[in-house]
N, C-alpha and C positions, 0 to 999 in steps of 0.2 A: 504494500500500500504506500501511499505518496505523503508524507507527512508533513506537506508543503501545502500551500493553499493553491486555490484553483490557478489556472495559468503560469504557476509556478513551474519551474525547474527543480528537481531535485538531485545530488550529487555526492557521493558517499566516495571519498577521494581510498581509503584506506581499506576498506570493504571486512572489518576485525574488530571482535569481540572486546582487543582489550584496548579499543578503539571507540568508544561507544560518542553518540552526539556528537560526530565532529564532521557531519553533513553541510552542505551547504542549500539553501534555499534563493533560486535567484528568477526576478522577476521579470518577465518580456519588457521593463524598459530599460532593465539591464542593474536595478540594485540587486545587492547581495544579503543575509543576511544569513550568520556563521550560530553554530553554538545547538542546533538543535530549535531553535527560534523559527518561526514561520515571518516570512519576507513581509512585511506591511508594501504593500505594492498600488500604486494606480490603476484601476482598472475601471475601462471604460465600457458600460457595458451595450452601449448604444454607435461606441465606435466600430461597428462592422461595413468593412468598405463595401462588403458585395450584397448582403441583405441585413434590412433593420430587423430588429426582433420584434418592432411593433406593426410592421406591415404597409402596405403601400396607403397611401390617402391620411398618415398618421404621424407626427413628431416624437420622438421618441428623446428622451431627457434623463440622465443621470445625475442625482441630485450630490451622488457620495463615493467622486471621482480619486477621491485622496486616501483613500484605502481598499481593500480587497474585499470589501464586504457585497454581496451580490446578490440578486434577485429585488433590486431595489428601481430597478429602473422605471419612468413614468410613460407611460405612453395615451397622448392625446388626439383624436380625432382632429384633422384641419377643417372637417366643416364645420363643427362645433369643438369650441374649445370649454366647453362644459362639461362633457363625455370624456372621463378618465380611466384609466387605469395600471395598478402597478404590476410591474413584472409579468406581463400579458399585454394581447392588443385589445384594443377598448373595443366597445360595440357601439361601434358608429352606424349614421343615418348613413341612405343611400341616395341615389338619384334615381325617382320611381319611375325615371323617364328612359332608363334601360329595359327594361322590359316590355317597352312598348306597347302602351295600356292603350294610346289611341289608335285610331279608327286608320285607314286607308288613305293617303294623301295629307292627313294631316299634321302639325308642329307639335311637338310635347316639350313642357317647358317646366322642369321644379326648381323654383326661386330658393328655398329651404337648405331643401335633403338633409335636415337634419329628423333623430327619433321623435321628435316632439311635433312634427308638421308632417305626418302621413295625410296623402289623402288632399297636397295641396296643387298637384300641378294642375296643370292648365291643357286642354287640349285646343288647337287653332286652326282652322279651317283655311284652304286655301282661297276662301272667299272672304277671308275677317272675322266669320263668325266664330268664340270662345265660347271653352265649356270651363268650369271650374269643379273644384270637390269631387277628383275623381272621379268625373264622368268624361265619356266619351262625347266630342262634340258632334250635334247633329246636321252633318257638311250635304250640299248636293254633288254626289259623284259621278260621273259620267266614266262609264270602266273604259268606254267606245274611243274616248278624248286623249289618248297615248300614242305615240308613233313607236314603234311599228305596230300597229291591228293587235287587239287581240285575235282578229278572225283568221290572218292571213290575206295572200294575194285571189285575188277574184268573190272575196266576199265581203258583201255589207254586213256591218255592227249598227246595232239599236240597245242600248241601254233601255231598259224598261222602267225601270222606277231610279231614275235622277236626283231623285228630290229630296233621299232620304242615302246614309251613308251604306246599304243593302249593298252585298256583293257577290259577285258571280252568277247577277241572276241576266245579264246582256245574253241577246241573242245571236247567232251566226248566220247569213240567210247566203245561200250559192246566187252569184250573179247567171248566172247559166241557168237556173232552175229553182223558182224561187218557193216549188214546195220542199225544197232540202233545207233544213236547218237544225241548230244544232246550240246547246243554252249552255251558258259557262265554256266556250273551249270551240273550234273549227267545226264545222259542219263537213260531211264526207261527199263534197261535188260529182258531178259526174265530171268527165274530160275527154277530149278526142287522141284517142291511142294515134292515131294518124299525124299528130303533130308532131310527133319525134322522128319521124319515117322511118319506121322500121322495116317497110319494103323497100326490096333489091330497084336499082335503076332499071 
């Protein structure tokens, strides 16, 4: 076992019984401490160059850098700095606009993201109109109004109900044949095999 505190070096130059305590303790910033003594060492425990121990969107803060004492470190939330916690990552608010609560074409906005404000973003229509408190705003969509079609080449698109944010209900109708159609997705046209020539000269 390591009779050294964490991060510590330990070093037993003599490696003999009639040799006892005459290890040495020495600290990654380089003090020594001889006699059987554990190294009083700086230890930082939030200095991790490759990853924080409090986690990404969070400050991480050690209050008690001048000695080896550890598990002390604070870790605070950056969107709310009221949300703490020691020697652990805090449980911070999110941004409820990752998950993409709104509708189809429209803007999701959380002014917050913190635990205390669930439930506050905004949904916004590409025509102005806002929805607030977690609701989906009620946009008029037109599925038919994107390039490229959703029908494809040779068929008309009609969105049937525009007025309300409803999806996948547009219809497919063949230019060539306009009882073929086909709701949410291309309708199966007919076509003249003859256009490709697949007979000889």
């Amino acid at each position: 076992s390591n009779p050294c505190g964490a991060g510590q070096v330990c070093d037993d130059p003599t490696k003999k019984l009639t040799s006892l305590k005459d290890f040495t303790c020495t600290c990654p910033n380089g003090v020594v401490t001889t006699g059987a003594a554990v190294a009083v060492c700086e230890v930082d425990e939030c200095a991790n160059s490759t990853s924080s121990p409090c986690g990404a969107d969070q400050i991480c803060f050690d209050p008690n850098t001048a000695s080896n004492k550890l598990h002390d470190f604070v870790c605070t939330c950056k969107n709310d700095s009221s949300l703490k916690s020691i020697d652990g990552p805090a449980t911070c608010g999110k941004d409820e606009c990752t998950s993409s609560p709104c509708g189809m074409g429209q803007a999701c906005n959380d002014p917050v993201k913190s635990l205390g404000s669930i439930g506050d973003f905004t949904c916004t229509c590409m025509n102005g109109v806002v929805a607030t408190g977690a609701a989906v705003a009620s946009c008029e969509v037109d599925e038919c109004a994107v390039t490229p079609s959703p029908c494809g080449l040779g068929q008309s698109c009609e969105d049937l109900d525009t007025a309300s944010n409803k999806l996948h209900d547009f219809v497919c109708t063949c230019n060539n044949n306009a009882t073929l159609k086909a709701t949410d997705g291309p309708a199966t046209c007919d076509k003249d095999e003859c256009a490709s020539s697949p007979c000889g000269m």
